[in-house]
N, C-alpha and C positions, 0 to 999 in steps of 0.2 A: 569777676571776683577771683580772688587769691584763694589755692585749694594748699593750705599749708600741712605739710608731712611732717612737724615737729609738734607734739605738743608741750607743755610748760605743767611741770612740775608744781606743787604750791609752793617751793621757795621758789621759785622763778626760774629754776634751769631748766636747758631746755632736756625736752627725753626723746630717744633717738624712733621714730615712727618703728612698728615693730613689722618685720619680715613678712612677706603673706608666702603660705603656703599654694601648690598649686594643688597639689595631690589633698591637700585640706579643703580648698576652697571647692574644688569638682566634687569631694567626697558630701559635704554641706549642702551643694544645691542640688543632689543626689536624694540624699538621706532627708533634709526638709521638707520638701515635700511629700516623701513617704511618712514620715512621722507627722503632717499637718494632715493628712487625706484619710488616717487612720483614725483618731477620733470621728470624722464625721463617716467613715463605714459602720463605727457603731451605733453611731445614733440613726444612721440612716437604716441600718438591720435593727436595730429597736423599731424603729414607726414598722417597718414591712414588719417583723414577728407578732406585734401590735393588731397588723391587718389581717394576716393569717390566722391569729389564733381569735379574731374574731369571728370570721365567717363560718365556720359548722356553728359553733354559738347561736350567733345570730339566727343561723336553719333551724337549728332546734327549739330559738325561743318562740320564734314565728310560727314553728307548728303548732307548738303550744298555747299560741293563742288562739289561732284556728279553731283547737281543741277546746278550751274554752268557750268561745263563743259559740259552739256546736252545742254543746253541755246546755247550758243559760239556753238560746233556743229551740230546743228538742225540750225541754224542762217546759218553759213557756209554752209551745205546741200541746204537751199534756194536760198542762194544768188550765190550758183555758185562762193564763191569767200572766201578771208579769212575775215570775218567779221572784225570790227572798233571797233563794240561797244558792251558790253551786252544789251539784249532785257529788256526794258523797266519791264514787271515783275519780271524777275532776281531782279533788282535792285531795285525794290520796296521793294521785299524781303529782300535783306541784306539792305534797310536802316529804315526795321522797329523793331530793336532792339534799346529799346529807355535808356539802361544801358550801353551796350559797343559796344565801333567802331568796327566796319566789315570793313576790306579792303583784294579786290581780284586781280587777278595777272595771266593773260594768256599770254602764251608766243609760239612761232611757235617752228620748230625742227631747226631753227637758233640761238633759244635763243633771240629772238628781241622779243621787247612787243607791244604784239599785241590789248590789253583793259586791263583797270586796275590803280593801283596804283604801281607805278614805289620805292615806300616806300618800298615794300616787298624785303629784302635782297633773291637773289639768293641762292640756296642751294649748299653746299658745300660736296665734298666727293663722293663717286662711285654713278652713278644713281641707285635708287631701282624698284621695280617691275613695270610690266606697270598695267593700271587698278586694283592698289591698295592702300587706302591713307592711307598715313605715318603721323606720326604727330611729333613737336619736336617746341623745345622754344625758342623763339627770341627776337628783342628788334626791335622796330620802331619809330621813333625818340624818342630815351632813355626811352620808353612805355616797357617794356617785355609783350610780344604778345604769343598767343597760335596760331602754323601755320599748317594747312591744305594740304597735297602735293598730286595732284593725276600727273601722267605720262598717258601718250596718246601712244599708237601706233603708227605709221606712215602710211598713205594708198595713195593707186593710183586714188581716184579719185578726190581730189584737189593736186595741186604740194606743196602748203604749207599747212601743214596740223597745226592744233592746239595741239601743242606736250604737254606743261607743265599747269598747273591750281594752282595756292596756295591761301588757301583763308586763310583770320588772323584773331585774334579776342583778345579784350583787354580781363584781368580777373577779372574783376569786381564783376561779377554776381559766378563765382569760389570761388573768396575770399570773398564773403557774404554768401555763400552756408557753405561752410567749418567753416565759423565763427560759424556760427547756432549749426553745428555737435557741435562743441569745448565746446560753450555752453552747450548745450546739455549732454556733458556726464562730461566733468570737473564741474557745479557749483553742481553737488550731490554728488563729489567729498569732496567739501568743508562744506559739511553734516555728509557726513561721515568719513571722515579721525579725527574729532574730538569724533565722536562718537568711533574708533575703539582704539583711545586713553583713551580713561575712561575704555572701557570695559579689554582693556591690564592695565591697573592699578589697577580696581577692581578683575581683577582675578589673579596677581600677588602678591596683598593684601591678597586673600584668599589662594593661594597658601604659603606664607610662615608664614599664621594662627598658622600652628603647632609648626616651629621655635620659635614664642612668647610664644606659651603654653608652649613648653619643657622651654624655658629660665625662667617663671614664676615658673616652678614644681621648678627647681633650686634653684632660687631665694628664694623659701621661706621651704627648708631645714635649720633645725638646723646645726648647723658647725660642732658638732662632729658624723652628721648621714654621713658615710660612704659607707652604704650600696648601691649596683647598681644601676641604672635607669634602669627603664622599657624601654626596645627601641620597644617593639612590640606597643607603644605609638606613637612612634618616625614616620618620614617618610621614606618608604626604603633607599630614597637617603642620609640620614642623621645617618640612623641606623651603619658607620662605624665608624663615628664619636662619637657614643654613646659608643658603644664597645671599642675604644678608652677612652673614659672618664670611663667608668666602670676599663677598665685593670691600667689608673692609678688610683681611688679610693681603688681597693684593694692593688696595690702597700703601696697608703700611708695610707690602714690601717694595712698592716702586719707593715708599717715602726713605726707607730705612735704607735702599740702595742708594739712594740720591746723598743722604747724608753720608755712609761711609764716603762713595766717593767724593765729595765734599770733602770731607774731612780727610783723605787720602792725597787730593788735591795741592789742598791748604800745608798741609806737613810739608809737602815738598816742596812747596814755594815759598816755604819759613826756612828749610833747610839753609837755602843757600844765603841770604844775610846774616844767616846765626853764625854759618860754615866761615862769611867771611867776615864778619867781627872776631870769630876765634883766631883764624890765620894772621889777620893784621896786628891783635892784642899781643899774638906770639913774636914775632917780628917786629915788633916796637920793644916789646922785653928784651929782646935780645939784642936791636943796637943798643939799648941802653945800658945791658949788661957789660955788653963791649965796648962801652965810650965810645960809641958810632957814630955819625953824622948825624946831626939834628934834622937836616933837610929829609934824610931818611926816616926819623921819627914823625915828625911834621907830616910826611905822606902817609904814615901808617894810622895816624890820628883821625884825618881827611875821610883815608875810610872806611877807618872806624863810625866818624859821625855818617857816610854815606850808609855803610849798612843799616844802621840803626835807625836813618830816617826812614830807608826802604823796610824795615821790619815791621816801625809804628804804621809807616801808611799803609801795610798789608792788613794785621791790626785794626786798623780803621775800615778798612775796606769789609773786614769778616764783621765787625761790628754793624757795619750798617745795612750789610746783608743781613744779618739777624734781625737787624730791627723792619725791615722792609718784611720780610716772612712772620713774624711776629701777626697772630690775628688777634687775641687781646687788640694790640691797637688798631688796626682796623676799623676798629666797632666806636674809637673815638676822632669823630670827625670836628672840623672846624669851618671858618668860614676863613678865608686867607684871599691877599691883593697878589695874584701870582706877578706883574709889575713890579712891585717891591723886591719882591724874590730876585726876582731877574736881574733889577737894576743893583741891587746889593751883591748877589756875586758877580756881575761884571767889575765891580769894584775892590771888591775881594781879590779878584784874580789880577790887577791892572802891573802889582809888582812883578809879579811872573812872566807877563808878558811883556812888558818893557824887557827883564831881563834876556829872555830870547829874542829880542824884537821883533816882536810879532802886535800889530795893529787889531788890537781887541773894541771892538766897539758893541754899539745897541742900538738897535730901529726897534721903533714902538712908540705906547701911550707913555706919556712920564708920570714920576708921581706922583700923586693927586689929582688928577685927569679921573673921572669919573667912568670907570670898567665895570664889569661883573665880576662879583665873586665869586671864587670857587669855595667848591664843600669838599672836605680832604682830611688830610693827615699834613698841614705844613710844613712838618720836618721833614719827613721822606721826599716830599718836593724839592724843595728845598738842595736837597742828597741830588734826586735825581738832575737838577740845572746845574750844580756842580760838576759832578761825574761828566756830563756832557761840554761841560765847559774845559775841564783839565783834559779829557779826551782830544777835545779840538786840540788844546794846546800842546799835547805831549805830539801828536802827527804832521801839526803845521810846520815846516822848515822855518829860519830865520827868515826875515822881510817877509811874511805870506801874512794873510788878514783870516780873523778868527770876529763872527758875526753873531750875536743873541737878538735874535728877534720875537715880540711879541705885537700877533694880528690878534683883536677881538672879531669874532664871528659876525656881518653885520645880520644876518638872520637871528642872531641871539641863542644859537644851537651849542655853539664850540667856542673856546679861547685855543688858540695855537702857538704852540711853543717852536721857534727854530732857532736851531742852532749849526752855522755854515760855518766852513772854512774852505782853503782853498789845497790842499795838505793832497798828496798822495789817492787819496778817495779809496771805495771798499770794492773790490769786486763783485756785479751781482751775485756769481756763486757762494759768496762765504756772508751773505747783508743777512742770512739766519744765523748762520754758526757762529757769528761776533757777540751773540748775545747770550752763548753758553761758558759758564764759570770757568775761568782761566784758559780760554781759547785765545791764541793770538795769533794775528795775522802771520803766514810765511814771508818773511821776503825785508821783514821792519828787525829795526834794533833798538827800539824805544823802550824805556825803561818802564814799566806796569806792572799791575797785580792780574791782570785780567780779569776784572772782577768788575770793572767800572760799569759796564755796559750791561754787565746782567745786571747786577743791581739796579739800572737805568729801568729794562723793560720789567723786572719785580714790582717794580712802584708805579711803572704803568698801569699793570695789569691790577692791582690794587684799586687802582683811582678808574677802571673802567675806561682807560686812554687809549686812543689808537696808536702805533710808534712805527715809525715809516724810513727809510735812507733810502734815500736817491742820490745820485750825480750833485753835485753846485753847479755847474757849467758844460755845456758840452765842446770836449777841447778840438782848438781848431789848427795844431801842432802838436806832432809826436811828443814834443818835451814839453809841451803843457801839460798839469794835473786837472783832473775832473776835479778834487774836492769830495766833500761828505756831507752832506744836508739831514741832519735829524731832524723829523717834524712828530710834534708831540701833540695828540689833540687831547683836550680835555673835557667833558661834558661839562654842561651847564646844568644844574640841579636846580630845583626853586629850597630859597632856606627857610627852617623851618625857624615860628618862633620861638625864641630862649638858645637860639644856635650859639654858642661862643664863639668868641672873635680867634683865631687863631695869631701866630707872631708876625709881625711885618718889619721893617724893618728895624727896627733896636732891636730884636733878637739877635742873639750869638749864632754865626752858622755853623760853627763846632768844628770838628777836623777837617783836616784837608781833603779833598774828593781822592 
């Protein structure tokens, strides 16, 4: 599922997801739980104040029935008989609580009421112990009452004897006791729950102290200082995030070296077509100014058009270096007949070659022979069997043979690209350094951008290829040439469906390598 960071407005625009703080978001999952934990301290100090200020209560009411029942018995013992009434200080006793009602409740082992208030709901459910008071909650006329239960024994020497005793008592003097506790420990509550709030914000404040100093070291760095942050500055928990910003600060200073010199490169390898397009433009003005010789105009024209094609094809060359680094495309791959490719710029190039004479050919599947497709970029391929082809061509002498070949893997692993000729060959020492932007062989005086050959292993490394030179031949006379063998492997991917087809041959192959 799609987690979308924009939402839509009710006219339908969209609205930009709003910032999260951090120092907000720690301070929230700080503070929410203190203010969720806090309502239930009170209610959970309500029940215990609740249970505290019940228990003397409950002691005293229980004595008090005790007391009762002693009364009613001693009364009975006198009289020889089942008493009527509580004795006059009994009842002094329970009516000198001048907070909450006392009402008492004797009853014989018939269950008849024998004194008392006839108010006292009967208990309900198994009898419990004898000569032990029970206690439990009632309601008397819609009063909830706290009730007293003691049970009696039965004996032989009255026939009715005084079986049950419940004495009740409002809660009054409970829910004033209990209030007091409540007070009591919640209003320093409300002292400190604001206090515990500043000290969680003052120390959340100093706690992401360091955050603002690292963001201020930041901040006031020059824009081409590159160089790492100190994280031993940093705070551990931040420190991978540092190492993070360090690994890409070096990234984008090898990138950002790599481009000036690039582009330092490039400057002066434009210089010199620009240098001589201006020199010749000037020396063609001036025979003409002087009614000079035409043949001398005519040479200055020549080259004119030779700089100019060496400018466009340098031009060309920085272009398709761009497009091979380019990762935007990358990410758009195709399915393409590398065969096609092949056999279309061996065709491309066949004018050039003739003109040098030089014997360009192709070993391989031919068109429409049934190969494997590759998954790619087929333009950049495309670039890269060009560049390789005009390579050969620019090193081959007159009469020497320039070869494109394409083996399918019979394993089904690889398609291999080569491309031989028979020219001068590379010295092992320098089959790395040939592939570095405007590096050129010592010892040649061929006309190039140097560029051909990086661009070659950019689009390699793109496509996941391996790219190899070796020898063509190994020579068997000092004035024979070894030759140069580029082998280009390509994997085999399986294609997915809805792959597009890439261009085969009716595509345009664009400028010249």
């Amino acid at each position: 599922m799609l987690i979308r960071l924009r939402a839509r407005s009710e006219s339908g625009e969209a609205v930009p997801h709003e910032q999260r703080s951090l120092f907000g978001e720690i301070l929230d999952w700080m503070l929410a739980p203190l203010l969720l934990l806090w309502p239930m301290s009170v209610a959970l100090t309500w029940l215990v104040a609740q249970n505290i200020a019940a228990r003397p209560y409950d002691r005293d009411l229980g004595q008090l029935t005790r007391m009762v029942a002693q009364q009613m018995q001693g009364a009975a013992a006198l009289e020889s008989r089942q008493p009527t009434r509580l004795p006059e200080a009994a009842a002094a006793l329970l009516r000198s609580d001048d907070v909450d009602r006392i009402y008492f409740q004797v009853q014989d082992d018939g269950g008849r009421l024998v004194a008392g208030d006839r108010e006292i709901p009967t208990p309900e459910g198994e009898p419990g112990p004898y000569n032990e008071v029970q206690f439990r909650d009632d309601l008397i006329q819609g009063e909830p009452v706290r009730v007293a239960l003691l049970r009696l024994p039965a004996g032989d020497e009255v026939p009715s004897q005084i079986a049950l005793v419940q004495v009740a008592e409002t809660l009054d003097k409970r829910s004033r006791l209990a209030t007091e506790i409540i007070k009591g420990v919640i209003l320093p509550q409300f002292v400190i729950l604001p206090l515990a709030v500043l000290l969680v914000w003052f120390a959340l404040a100093r706690g992401i102290a360091p955050l603002n100093q690292l963001q201020q070291r930041i901040r006031r760095r020059e824009s081409h200082d590159l160089s790492p942050i100190d994280e031993h500055d940093a705070p551990e928990e931040v420190a991978p995030l540092v190492r993070s910003i360090n690994d890409l600060l070096a990234r984008l200073d090898t990138s950002m070296g790599s481009q000036k010199h690039f582009l330092a490169d490039a400057a002066h390898q434009l210089k010199t077509p620009l240098a001589g397009l201006r020199t010749q433009a000037e020396l063609a003005q001036r025979e003409i100014d002087a009614s000079g010789d035409v043949q001398s105009v005519r040479r200055s024209l020549q080259q004119i058009a030779l700089s100019s094609q060496r400018a466009a094809h340098m031009v060309n060359q920085l272009l398709a270096m761009a497009r091979a680094e380019d990762k935007e495309q990358a990410l758009r791959l195709k399915s393409f007949d590398l065969v096609a490719l092949a056999t279309e710029t061996v065709l491309d190039f066949v004018p050039k070659a003739m003109d040098k004479r030089i014997d360009l050919g192709y070993e391989g599947p031919v068109e429409g022979e049934s190969v494997p497709l590759l998954l790619g970029q087929p333009i950049l391929v495309r670039e890269l069997v060009r560049n390789l082809v005009d390579n050969a061509l620019q090193y081959t002498p007159a009469g020497g043979t320039v070869t494109v070949r394409v083996t399918p893997d019979p394993f089904g692993q690889v398609m291999v690209l080569q491309v031989e000729d028979n020219g001068p060959g590379i010295p092992e020492a320098e089959r790395e350094l040939v592939f570095q932007p405007f590096y050129r062989a010592l010892g040649t005086n061929v006309d190039g951008s140097g560029l051909g050959l990086a661009i070659v292993k950019e689009i390699a490394d793109k496509h996941e290829a391996s790219l190899e030179i070796t020898a063509a031949r190994t020579p068997t006379h000092p004035e024979d040439r070894p030759g140069a063998q580029f082998t280009v492997r390509f994997p085999l991917r399986p294609l997915e469906a809805g792959t597009p087809a890439g261009p085969q041959a009716s595509e345009g192959a664009g400028g010249p390598a």
